[in-house]
Wavefront OBJ file of the C-alpha trace (Angstrom):
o trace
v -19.483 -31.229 0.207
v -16.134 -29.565 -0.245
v -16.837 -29.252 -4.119
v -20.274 -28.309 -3.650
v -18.806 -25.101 -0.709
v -16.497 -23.921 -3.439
v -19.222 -23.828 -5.900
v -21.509 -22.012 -4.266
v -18.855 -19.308 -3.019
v -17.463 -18.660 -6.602
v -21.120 -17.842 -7.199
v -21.626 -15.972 -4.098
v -18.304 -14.455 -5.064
v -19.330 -13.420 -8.813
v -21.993 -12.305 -7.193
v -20.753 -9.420 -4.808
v -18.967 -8.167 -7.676
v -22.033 -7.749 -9.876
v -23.753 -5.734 -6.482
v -21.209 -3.505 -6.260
v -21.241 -2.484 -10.078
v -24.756 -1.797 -9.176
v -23.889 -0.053 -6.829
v -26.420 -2.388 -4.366
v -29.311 -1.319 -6.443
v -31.316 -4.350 -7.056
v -32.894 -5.528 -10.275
v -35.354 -8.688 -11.036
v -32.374 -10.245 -12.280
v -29.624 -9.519 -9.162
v -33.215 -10.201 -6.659
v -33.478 -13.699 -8.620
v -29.782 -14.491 -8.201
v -29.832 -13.761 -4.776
v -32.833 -15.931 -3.494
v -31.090 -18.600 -5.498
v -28.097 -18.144 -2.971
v -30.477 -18.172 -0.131
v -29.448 -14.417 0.028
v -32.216 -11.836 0.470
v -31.244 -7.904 1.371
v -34.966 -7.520 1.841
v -36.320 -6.934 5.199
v -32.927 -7.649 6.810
v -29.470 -6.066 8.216
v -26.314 -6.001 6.765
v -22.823 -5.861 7.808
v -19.787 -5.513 6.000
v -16.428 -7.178 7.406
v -12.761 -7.335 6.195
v -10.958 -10.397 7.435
v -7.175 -11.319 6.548
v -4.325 -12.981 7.870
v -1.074 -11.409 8.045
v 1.147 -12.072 5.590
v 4.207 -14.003 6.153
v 7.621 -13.218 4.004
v 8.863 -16.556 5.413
v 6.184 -18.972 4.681
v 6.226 -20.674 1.055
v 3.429 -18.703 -1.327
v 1.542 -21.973 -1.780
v 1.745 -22.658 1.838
v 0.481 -19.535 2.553
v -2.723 -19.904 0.313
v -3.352 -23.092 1.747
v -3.449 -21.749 5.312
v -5.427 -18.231 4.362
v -7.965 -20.454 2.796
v -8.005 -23.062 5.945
v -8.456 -19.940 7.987
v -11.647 -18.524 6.082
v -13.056 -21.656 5.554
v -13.275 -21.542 9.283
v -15.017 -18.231 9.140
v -17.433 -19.552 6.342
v -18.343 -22.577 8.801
v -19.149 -20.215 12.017
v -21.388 -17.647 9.719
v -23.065 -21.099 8.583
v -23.843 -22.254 12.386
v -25.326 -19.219 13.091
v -27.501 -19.090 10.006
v -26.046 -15.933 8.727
v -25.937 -15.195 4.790
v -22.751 -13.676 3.240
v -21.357 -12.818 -0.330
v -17.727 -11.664 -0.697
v -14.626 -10.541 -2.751
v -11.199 -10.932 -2.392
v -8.902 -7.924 -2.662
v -5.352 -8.801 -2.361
v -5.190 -11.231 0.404
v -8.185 -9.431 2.144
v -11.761 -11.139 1.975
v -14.264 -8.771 1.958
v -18.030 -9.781 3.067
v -21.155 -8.675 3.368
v -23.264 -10.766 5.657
v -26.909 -10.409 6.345
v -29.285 -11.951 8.344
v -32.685 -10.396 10.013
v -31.315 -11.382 13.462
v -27.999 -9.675 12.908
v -26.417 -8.110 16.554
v -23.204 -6.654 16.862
v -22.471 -9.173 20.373
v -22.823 -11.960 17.811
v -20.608 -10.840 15.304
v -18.422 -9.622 18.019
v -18.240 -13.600 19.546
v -17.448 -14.550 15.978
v -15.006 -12.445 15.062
v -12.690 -13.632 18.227
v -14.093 -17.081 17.873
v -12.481 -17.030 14.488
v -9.342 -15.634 15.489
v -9.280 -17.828 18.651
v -9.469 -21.095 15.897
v -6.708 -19.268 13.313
v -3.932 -19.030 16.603
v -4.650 -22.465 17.807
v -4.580 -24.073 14.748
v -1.977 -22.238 12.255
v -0.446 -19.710 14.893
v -1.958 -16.953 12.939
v -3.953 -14.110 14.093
v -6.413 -12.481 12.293
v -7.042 -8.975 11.210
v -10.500 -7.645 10.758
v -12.284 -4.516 10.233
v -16.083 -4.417 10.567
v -19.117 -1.908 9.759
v -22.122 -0.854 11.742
v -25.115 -2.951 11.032
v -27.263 -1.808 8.555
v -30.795 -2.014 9.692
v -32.395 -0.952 6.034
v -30.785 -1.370 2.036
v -30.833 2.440 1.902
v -27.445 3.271 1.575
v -25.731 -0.246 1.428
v -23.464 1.601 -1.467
v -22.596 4.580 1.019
v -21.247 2.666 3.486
v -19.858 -0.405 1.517
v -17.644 2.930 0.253
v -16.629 4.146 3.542
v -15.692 0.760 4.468
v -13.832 -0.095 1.464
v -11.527 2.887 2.436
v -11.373 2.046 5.734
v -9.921 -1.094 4.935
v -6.846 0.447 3.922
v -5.605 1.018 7.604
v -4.129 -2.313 7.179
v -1.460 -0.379 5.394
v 0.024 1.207 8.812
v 0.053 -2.270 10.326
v 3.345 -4.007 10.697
v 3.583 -6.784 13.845
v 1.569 -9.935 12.914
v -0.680 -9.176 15.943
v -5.052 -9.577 16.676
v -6.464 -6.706 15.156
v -10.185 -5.515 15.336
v -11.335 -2.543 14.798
v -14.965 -0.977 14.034
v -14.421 1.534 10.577
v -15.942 4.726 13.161
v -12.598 4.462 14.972
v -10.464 4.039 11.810
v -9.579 8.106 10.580
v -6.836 9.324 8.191
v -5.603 12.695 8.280
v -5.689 14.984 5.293
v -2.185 15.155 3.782
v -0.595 18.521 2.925
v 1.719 17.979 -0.117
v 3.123 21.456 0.032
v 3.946 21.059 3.630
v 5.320 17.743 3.043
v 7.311 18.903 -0.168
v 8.283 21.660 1.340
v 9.648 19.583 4.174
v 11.389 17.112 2.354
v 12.526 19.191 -0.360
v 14.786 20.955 2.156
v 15.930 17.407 3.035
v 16.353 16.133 -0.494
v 20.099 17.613 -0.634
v 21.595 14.992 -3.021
v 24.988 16.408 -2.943
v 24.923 15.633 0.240
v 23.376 12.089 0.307
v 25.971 11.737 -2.238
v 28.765 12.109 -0.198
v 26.693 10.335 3.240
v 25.868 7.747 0.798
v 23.764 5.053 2.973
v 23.323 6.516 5.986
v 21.790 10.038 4.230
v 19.335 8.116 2.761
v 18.408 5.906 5.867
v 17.722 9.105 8.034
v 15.309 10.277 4.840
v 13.612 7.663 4.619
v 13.279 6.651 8.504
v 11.700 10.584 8.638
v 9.184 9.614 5.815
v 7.627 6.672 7.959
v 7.711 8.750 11.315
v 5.924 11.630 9.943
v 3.231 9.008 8.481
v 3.192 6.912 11.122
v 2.492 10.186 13.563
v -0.299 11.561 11.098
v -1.836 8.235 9.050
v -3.247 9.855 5.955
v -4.868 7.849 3.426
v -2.928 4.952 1.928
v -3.636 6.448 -1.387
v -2.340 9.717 -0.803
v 0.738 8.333 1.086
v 1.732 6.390 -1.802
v 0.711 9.194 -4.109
v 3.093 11.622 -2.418
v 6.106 9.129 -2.401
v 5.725 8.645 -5.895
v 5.765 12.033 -7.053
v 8.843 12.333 -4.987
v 10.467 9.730 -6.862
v 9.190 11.391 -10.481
v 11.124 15.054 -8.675
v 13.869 13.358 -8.059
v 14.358 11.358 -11.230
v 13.593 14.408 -13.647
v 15.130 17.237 -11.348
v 18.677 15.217 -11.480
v 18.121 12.726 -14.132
v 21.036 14.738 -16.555
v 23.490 13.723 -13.607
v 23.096 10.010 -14.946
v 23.180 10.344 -18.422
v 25.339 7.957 -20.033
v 25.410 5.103 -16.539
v 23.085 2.401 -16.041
v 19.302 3.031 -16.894
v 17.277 3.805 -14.025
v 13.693 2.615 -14.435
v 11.806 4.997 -12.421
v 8.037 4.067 -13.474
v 8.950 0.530 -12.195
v 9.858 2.172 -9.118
v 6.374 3.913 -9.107
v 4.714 0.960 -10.232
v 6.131 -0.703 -7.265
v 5.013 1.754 -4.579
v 1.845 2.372 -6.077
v 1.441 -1.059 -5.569
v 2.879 -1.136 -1.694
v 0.512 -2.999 0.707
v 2.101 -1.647 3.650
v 4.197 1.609 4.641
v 7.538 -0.265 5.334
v 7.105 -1.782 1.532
v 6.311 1.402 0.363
v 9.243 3.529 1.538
v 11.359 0.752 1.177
v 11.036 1.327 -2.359
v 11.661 4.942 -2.203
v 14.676 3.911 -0.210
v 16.074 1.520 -2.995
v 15.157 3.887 -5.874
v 17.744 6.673 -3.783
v 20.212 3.914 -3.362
v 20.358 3.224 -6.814
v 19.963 6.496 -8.500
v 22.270 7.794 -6.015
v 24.779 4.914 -6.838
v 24.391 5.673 -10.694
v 25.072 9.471 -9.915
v 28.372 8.368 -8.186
v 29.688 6.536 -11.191
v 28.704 9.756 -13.600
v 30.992 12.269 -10.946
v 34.056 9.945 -10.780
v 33.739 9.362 -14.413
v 33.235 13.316 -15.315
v 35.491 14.174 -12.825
v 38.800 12.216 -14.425
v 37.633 14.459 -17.904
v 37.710 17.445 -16.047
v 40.620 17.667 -14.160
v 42.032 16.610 -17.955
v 40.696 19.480 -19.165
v 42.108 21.602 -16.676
v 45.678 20.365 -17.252
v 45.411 21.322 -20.743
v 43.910 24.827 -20.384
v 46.219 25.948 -17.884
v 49.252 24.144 -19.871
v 47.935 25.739 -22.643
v 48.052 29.273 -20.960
v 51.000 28.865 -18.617
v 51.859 32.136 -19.951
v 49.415 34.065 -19.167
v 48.389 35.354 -15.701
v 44.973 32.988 -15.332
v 43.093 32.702 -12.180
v 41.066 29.553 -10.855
v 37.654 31.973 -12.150
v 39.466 31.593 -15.541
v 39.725 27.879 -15.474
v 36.080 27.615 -14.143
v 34.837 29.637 -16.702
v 36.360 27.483 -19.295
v 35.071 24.417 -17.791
v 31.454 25.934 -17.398
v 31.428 25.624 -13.637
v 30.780 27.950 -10.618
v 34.265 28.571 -8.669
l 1 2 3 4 5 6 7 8 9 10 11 12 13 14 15 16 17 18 19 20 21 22 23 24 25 26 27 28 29 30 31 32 33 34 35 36 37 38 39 40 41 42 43 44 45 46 47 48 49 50 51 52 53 54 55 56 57 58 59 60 61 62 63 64 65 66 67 68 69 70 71 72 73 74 75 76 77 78 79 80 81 82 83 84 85 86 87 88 89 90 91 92 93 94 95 96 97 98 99 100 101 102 103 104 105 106 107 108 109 110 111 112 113 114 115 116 117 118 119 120 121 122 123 124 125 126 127 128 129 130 131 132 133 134 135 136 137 138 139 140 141 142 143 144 145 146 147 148 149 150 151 152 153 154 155 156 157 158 159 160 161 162 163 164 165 166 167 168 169 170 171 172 173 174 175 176 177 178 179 180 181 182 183 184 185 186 187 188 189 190 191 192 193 194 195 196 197 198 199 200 201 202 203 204 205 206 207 208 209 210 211 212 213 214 215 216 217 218 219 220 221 222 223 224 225 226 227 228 229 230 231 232 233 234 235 236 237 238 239 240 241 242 243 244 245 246 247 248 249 250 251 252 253 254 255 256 257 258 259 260 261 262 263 264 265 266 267 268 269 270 271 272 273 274 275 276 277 278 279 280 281 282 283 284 285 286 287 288 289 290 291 292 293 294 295 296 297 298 299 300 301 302 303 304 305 306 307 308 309 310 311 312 313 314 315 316 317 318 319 320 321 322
């Protein structure tokens, strides 16, 4: 039976995909697929839910698996008892379905949802996070709405303790993020010279204001990690000739990396690492310039000692402001 589930869901699975590259607009050959899933999005109602589990740093990766997959087998079994149809996708560790049924009611779903997360605590001590659309009583706009719930599903992103969360994608809203505001803003803060010489604790308070300000305003996950990035490519170009000559800095793996953030912590952690390190490298290029400097200096004003020079003299020499 097991083998026979697993089956059927990779083709339920392969499935989804193909509907959403249609953007849910059927052909005779996605209509025949579908009644040979015992899936029919004619002259029924549709929902769309996200359900995950929290991720844990501590548990073992295959351990992990094992239990997410436990936990939405569970789902898979109450959607069967109650006769409801459902295709999915995974993105990341989020499952994504669409279930459909004629009988569809949001108290039903409702007593499944916390059903599900009821089993996933008592069981594995894990609780469950979902996000859920309004039923849709006709196809018409299936795509429309499978889009503003895709998005929605990115909330997750702002969500840090491993606690029940359920929450309908009309009560889910990002605000609209002003990059010249926020560059403006942390320009101003962006005062290396000074992180430079508050080393750690400069670059804590940074970052630290980066979460509160999103955490106060959400914006769109996108745009969040958008804006830190483009930070990071400022900073790196803007200072990059104070490195030359230490240890590489690989910026577009930093970008990579918070481009690729699942949550807000992960994402300005990276920001905060990238500062720590090109910080660190910027360090090593001052003590190591400096020592060739105050060389140079020596020599000038050795060179000179009979003239009358000033320290504007010795400046000038050295190409640097008094």
């Amino acid at each position: 039976n097991q083998s026979v589930r697993t089956s059927q869901n990779d083709i339920r699975r392969t499935l989804m995909g193909d509907l959403i590259k249609a953007e849910f607009a059927l052909d005779e050959n996605l209509i025949s697929r579908l009644e040979n899933t015992h899936v029919s999005l004619e002259s029924t109602k549709a929902l769309f839910t996200s359900v995950s589990v929290p991720a844990d740093k501590k548990s073992e990766p295959g351990s992990a698996k094992q239990i997410n997959k436990a936990v939405i087998n569970l789902f898979y079994h109450l959607l069967d008892e109650r006769e409801i149809s459902y295709l999915y996708q995974t993105v990341q560790n989020q499952y994504h379905f669409l279930l459909v049924s004629p009988v569809l009611n949001m108290a039903d779903m409702k007593r499944i949802f916390f059903t599900a997360n009821q089993g996933a605590q008592q069981y594995f001590d894990k609780p469950l996070r979902i996000i859920y659309s309004d039923i849709q009583e006709s196809m018409d706009g299936l795509f429309t709405c499978y889009k503003n719930f895709l998005n929605k599903t990115e909330a997750l992103f702002y969500l840090e303790e491993p606690s029940f969360y359920l929450e309908n994608v009309n009560d889910i809203r990002f605000d609209e993020i002003n990059k010249n505001d926020l560059k403006q803003k942390f320009n101003q803060m962006l005062l290396i010279d000074s992180f430079m010489r508050e080393n750690e604790e400069g670059v804590m308070l940074f970052v630290g204001e980066l979460m509160e300000t999103f955490r106060k305003k959400p914006a769109s996950p996108n745009s969040v990690r958008l804006f830190l990035s483009e930070l990071i490519n400022h900073i790196y170009h803007q200072y990059s000739h104070m490195v030359e000559g230490t240890q590489e800095i690989n910026h577009e793996q930093y970008h990579f990396q918070v481009m690729n953030a699942s949550t807000l912590t992960e994402a300005c952690g990276m920001m905060e690492r990238f500062l720590l390190d090109f910080i660190g490298q910027m360090n090593k290029y001052v003590q190591r310039n400096s020592k060739i400097l105050a060389t140079q200096a020596l020599n000038f004003i050795q060179q000179n000692f009979d003239r009358k020079i000033s320290l504007k003299d010795v400046a000038e020499h050295l190409n640097l402001s008094k």
